[in-house]
Every structure is written in C-alpha cells, then in structure tokens.
MDAnalysis code that builds the backbone (N, CA, C; Angstrom):
import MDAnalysis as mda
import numpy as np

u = mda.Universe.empty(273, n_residues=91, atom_resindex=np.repeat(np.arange(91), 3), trajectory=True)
u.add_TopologyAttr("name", ["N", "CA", "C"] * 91)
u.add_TopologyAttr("resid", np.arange(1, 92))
u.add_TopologyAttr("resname", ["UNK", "UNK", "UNK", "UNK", "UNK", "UNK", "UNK", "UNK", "UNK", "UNK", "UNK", "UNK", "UNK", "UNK", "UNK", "UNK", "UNK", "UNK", "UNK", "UNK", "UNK", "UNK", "UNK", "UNK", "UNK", "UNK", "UNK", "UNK", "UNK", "UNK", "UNK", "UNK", "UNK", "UNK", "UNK", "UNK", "UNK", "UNK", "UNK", "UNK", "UNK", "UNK", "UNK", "UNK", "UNK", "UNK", "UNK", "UNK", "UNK", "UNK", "UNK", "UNK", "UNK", "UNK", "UNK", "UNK", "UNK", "UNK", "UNK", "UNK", "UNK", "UNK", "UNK", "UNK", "UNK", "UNK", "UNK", "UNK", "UNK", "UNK", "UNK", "UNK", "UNK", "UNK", "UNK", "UNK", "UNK", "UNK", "UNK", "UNK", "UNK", "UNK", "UNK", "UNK", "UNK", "UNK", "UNK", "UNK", "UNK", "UNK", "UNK"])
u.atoms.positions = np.array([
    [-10.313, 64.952, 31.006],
    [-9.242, 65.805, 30.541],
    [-8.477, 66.319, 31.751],
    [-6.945, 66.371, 32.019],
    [-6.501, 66.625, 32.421],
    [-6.061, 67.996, 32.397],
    [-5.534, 68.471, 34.007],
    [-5.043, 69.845, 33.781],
    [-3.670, 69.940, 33.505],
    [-3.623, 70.833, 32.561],
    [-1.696, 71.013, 32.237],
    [-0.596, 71.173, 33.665],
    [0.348, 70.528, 33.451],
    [0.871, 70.661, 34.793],
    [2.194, 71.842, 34.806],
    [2.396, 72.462, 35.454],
    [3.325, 73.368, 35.687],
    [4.365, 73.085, 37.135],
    [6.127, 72.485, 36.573],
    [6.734, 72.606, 37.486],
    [7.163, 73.832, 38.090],
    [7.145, 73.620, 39.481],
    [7.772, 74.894, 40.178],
    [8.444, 74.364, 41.492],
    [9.244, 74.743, 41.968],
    [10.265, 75.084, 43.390],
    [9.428, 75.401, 44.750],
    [9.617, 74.754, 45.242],
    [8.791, 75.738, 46.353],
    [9.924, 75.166, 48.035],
    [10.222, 76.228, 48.850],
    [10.954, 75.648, 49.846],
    [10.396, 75.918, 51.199],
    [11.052, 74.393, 51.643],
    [9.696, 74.233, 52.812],
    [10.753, 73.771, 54.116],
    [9.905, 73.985, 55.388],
    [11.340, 73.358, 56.260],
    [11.713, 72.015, 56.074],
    [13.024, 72.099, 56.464],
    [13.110, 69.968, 56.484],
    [12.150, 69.335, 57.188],
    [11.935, 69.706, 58.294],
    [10.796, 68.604, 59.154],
    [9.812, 68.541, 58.173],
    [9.083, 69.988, 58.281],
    [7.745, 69.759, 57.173],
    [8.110, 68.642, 56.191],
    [9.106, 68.999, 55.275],
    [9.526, 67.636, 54.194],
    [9.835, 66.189, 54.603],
    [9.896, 66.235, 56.340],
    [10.197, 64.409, 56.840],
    [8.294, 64.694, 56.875],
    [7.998, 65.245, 57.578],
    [6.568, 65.070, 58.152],
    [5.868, 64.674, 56.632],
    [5.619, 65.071, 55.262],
    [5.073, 64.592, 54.164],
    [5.876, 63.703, 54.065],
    [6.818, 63.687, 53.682],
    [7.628, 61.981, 53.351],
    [6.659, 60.646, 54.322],
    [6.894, 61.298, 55.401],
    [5.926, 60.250, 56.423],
    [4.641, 59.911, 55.992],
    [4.146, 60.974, 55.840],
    [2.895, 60.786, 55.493],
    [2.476, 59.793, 53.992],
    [3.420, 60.227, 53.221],
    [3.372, 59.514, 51.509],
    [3.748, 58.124, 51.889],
    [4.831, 57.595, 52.496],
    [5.045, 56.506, 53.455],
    [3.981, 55.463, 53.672],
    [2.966, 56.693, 54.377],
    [2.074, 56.021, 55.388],
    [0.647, 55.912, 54.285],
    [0.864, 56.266, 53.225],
    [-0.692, 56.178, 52.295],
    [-1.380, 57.290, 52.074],
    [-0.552, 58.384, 52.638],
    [-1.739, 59.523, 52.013],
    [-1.726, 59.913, 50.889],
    [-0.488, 59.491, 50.345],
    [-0.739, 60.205, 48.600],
    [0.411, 59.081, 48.235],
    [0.177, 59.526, 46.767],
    [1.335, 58.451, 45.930],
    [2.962, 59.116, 45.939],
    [2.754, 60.220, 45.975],
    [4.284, 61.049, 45.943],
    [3.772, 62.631, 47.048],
    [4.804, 62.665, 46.893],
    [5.376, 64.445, 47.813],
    [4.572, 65.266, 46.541],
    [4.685, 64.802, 45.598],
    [3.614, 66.243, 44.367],
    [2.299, 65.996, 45.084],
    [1.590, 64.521, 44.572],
    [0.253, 64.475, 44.655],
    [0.083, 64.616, 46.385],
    [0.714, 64.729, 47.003],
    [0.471, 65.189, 48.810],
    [0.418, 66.964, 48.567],
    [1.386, 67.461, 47.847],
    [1.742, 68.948, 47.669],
    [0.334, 69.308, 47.171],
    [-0.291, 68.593, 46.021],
    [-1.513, 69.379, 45.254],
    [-2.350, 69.096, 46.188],
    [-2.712, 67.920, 46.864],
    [-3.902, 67.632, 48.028],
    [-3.832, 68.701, 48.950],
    [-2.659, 69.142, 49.388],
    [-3.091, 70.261, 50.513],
    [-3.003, 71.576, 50.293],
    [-2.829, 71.722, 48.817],
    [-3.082, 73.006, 48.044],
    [-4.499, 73.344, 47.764],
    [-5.516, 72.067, 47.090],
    [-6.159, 72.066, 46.990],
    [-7.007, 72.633, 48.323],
    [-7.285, 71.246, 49.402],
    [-7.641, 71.505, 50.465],
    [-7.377, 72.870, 51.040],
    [-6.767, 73.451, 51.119],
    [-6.308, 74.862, 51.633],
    [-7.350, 76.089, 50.689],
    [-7.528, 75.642, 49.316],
    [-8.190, 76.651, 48.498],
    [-9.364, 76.383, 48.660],
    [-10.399, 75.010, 49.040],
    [-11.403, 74.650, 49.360],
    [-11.803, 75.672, 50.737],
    [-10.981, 75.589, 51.898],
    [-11.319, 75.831, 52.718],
    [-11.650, 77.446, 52.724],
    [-10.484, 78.267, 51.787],
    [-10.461, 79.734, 51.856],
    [-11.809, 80.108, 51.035],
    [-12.284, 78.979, 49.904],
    [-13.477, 79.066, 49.365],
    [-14.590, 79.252, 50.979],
    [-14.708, 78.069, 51.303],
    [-15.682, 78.314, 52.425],
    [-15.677, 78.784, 53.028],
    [-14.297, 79.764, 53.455],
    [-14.244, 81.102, 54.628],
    [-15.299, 82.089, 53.765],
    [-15.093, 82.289, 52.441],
    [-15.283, 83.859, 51.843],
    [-16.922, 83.404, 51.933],
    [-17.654, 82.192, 51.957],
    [-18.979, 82.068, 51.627],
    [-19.497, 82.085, 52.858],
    [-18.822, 81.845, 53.979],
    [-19.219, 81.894, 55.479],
    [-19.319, 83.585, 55.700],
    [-17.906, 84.131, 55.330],
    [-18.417, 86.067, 55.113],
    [-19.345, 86.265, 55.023],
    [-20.043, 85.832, 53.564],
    [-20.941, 86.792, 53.361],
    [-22.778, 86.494, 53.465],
    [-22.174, 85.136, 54.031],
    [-23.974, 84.724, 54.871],
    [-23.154, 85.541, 56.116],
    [-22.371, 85.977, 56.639],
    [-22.241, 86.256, 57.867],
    [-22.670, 87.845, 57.580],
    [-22.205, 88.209, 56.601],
    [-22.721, 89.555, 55.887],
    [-24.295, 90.058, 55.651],
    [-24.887, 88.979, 55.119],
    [-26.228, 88.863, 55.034],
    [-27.718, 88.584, 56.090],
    [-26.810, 88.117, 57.027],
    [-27.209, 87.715, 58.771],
    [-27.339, 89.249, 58.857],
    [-26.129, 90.136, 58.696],
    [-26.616, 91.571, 59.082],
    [-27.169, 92.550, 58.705],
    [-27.423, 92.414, 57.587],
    [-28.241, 93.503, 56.568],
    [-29.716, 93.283, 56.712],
    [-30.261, 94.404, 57.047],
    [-31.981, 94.167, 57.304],
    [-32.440, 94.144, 55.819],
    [-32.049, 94.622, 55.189],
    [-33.101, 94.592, 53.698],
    [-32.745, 92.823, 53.141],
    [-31.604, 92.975, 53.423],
    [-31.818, 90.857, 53.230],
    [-32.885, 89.902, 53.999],
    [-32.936, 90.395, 55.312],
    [-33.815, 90.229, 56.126],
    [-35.008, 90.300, 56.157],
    [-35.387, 91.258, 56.045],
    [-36.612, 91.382, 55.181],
    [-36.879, 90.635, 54.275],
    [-36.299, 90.898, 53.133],
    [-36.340, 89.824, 52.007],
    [-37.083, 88.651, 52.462],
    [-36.058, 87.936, 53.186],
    [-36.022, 86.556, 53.504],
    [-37.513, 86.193, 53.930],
    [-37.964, 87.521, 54.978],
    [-39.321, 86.672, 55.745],
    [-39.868, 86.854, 54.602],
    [-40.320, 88.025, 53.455],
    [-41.234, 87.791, 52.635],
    [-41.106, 86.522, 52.273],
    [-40.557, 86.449, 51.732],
    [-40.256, 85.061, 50.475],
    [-40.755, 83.899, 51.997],
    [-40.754, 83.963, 53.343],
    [-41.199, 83.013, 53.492],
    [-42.430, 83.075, 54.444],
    [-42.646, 83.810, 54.010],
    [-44.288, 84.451, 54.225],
    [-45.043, 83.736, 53.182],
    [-44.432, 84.346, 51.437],
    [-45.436, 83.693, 50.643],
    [-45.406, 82.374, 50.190],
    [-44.599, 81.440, 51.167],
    [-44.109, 80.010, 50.974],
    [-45.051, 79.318, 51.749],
    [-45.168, 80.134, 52.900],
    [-45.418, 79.399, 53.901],
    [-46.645, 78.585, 54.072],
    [-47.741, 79.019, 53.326],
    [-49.005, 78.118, 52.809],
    [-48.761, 76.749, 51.907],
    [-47.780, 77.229, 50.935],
    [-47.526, 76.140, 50.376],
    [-46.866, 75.342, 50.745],
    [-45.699, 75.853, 51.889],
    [-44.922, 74.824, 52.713],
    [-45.819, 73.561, 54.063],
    [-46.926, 74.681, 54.461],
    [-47.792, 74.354, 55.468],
    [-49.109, 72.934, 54.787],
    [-49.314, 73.317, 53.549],
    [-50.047, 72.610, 52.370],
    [-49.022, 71.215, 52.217],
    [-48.086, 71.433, 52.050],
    [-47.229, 69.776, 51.684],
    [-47.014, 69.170, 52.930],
    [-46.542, 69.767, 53.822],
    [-46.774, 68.394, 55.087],
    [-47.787, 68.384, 55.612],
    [-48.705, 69.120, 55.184],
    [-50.198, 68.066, 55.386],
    [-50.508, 67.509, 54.699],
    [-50.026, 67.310, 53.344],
    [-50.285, 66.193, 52.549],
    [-49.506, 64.675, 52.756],
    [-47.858, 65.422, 53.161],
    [-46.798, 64.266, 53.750],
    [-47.735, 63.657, 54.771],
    [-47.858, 64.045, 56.040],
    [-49.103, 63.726, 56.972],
    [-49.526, 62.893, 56.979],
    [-50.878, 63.049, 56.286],
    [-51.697, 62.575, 55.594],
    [-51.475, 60.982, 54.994],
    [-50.166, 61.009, 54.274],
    [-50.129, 59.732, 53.392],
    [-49.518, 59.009, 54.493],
    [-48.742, 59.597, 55.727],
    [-48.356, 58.308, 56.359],
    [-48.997, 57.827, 57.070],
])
C-alpha cells in the first residue's frame, strides 16, 4: 500500500536544482520528486539517529541507569559465562 501523495512548492537555489538534475541524470533517482523524497527521507533517518544517540548519550550519564545496567549484568553473567563454555566445549 502506498502512501497518499501530497503536491507542494518548495524553492531551492538554481545550482542546488542543476546539482539534482545532475544527479537524476547520473542514476540516483528516476525524477527530481523521487531524488526530493530520498533526501527527505534520509535527512529524517538521520535526525531519527541523532535523538537515539541523545539519549544513550543521556543514559551514559545517569548513575541509576548505571547501576541498573551492572545489575542486570551481574545476574547474566553466570549464564552468559555457562554458554561459552558450552560454545567451547562443542568446538
């Protein structure tokens, strides 16, 4: 299923508009739209992975996360220590 499409205007410098022309030219997309949504997209991907880089960067600083963390791998750690000696073992 496709997403509904919505035209809109958007103004950009001329070069920028030779520099995509070039590019659509050269194979990166089929038209100046599907180049326009690729680096819309890409651009919202990336601001996705800024905000998730925050807040491990957020969580790096908070001691009660910290904490957290060693418990949980405190009470792993037998069972983690238990499977590669079994991995080990079989090779």
């Amino acid at each position: 299923m496709s997403a509904t499409r919505v035209r809109t205007t958007v103004a950009i410098a001329e070069n920028l508009l030779r520099a995509v022309d070039a590019a659509v030219q050269q194979g990166s997309a089929a038209s100046r739209n599907e180049f326009v949504a690729l680096a819309l997209q890409n651009q919202l991907a990336a601001s996705r992975r800024q905000a998730i880089d925050a807040a491990f960067a957020e969580m790096a600083r908070d001691p009660i996360y910290q904490r957290e963390a060693l418990e949980i791998a405190d009470e792993f750690g037998a069972a983690d220590w238990e499977s590669f000696r079994i991995a080990e073992s079989d090779s």
